[in-house]
N, C-alpha and C positions, 0 to 999 in steps of 0.2 A: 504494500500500500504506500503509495507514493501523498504528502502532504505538498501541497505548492505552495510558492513562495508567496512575500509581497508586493502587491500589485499595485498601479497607479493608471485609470482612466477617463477618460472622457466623451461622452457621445449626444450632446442635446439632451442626457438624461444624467444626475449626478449618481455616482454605484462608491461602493466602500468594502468587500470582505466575503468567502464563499465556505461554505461546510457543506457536508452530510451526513444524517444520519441512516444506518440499515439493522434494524431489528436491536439497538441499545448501541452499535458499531456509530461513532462519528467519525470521518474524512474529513477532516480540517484543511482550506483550503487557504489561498491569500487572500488577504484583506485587498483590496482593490477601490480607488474613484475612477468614475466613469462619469461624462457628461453626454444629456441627452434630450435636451428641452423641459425633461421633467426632473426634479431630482429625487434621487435614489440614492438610498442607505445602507449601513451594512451590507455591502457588497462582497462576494469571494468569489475564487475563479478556481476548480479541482481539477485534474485529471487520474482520469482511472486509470491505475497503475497496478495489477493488470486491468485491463477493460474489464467493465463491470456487465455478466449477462442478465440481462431480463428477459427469463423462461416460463414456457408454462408452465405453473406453479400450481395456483388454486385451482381445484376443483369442483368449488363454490363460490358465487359469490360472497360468503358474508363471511367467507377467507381472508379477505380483502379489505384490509383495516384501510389503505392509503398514508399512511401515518409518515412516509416519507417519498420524496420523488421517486427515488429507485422503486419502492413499492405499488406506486400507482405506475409505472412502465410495466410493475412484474404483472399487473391488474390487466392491463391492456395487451397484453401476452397471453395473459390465464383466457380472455371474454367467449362466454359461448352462448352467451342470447342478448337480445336488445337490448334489456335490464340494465346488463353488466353494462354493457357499451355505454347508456346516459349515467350509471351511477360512477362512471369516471368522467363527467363533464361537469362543468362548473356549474351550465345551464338545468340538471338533470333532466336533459336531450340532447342527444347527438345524430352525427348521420345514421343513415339504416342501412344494416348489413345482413343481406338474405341470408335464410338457411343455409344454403347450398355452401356460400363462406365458410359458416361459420361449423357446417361438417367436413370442411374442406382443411381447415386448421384445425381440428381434434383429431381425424386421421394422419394427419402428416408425422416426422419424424421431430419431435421435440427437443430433440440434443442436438438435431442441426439446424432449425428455425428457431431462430429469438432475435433479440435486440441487444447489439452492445454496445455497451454506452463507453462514449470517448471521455469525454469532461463535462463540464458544468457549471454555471456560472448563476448563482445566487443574489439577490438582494432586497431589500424591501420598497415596496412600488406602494407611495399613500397609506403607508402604513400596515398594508400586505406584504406576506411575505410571498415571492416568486421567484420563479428559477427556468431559465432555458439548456436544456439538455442535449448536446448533440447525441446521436446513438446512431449506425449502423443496424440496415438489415441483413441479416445473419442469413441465404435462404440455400437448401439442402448445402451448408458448410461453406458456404462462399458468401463474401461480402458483395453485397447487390442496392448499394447506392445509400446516401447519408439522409437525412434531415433532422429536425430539431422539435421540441415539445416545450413548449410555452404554458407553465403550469402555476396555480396559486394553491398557497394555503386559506381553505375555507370552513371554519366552523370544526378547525382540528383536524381537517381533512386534504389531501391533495388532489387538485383535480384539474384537466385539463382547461385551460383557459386562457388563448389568445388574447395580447394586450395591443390593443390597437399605439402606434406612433412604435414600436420594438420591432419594426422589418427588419432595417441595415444592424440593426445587432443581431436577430438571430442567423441573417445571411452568412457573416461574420465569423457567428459562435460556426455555423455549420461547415464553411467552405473553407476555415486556417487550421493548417494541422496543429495539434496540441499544442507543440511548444513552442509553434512559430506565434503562436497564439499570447501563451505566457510569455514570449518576449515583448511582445507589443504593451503587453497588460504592467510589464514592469516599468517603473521608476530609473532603471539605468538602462542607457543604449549598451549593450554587450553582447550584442548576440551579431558578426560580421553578415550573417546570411541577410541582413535586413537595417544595418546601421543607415544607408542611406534614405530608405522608406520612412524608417522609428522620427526623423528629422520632422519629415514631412506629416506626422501623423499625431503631433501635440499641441494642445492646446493652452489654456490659462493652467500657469502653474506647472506648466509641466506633463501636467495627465493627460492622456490617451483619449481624443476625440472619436468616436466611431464615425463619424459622418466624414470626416477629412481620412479615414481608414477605409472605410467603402469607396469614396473616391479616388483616392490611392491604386487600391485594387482595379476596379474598374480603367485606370490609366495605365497600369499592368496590364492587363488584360489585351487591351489595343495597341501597345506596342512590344510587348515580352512576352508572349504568350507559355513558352518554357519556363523563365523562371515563376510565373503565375503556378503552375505546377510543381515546383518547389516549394512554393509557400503552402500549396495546399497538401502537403505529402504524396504526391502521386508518384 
């Protein structure tokens, strides 16, 4: 288990410091600012060291405490009827997933389908606590494409929950390999794969803007397209 360091950022929304907990287990992460039009607190940034799987687990719903992100990923791993699928949404409604899915994922091979999760990036949003998760789809033992889970704490519970103005962070959290990730997120330029970018990508005080980091990237993108590949671990 890998704890990450201290962090410094900024994206239009302010951030400060990342943990985890799984089953009484905390993953202490770095403390972290972030700017991002809104401001945000207690901020951390982890990575899963080793990646962390979310398998099918439960075999009931009411298995399914959610009591920490990893647990509501394991939730959304376990789901085998509608129920489950809104009682992991903030809304309690979510999209509709036919039968035919949802026999389609209890017969599959469960030690080679799940989700593994890369890192995580914590903080409180108004007073909520919230966290976007990159994780990997796991499918018959092959890695088959990224994305990210934008989730709150609700009433003791974790639940999926898209936070409207958090795109360019969670594109961010999704698209930087971990510790190209945690270099940006730090306080010291040190890392040569990215000193000339880390320049371009701070804001007041020093912290890590997302919004001059997405455009960063995006200007990688149109003229370096290899090293955009770099940053993103490929």
């Amino acid at each position: 288990m890998k704890l990450t360091k201290k962090l410094i950022v900024s994206v239009s929304i302010f951030l400060t410091a990342v943990s985890i907990e799984i089953h009484a287990v905390t993953f202490d992460g770095t403390p972290v600012d972030v700017s991002v039009t809104t401001r945000l607190s207690d901020s951390t940034f982890h990575i899963y060291e080793p990646p962390y799987k979310a398998m099918w687990t439960y075999r009931e719903m009411s298995e399914a405490k959610n009591l920490t992100p990893e647990e509501l990923l394991t939730s959304i791993a376990s789901e085998s009827n509608q129920e489950w699928v809104d009682y992991n949404n903030a809304k309690g409604k979510s999209h509709t997933v036919s039968k035919k899915q949802f026999e389609f994922r209890r017969n599959r091979s469960h030690e080679k389908n799940y989700f593994e999760l890369a890192h995580k990036f914590k903080f409180s949003l108004n007073g909520v606590e919230t966290v976007i998760v990159k994780y990997w789809f796991i499918d018959d033992g092959k890695k088959n494409g990224s994305t990210t889970l934008q989730a709150q704490k609700i009433d003791g519970k974790w639940v999926s929950s898209p936070v409207v103005g958090l795109d360019k962070l969670s594109l961010v959290i999704d698209k930087l390999d971990s510790n190209i990730l945690a270099s940006f997120f730090s306080s010291i330029d040190k890392d040569p794969l990215i000193s000339d970018l880390y320049v371009k990508t701070r804001g007041d005080r020093n912290i890590l803007n997302i919004d001059k980091l997405y455009d960063t990237l995006i200007s990688v993108l149109k003229t370096d397209k290899n090293r955009l590949k770099v940053l993103m671990g490929d």
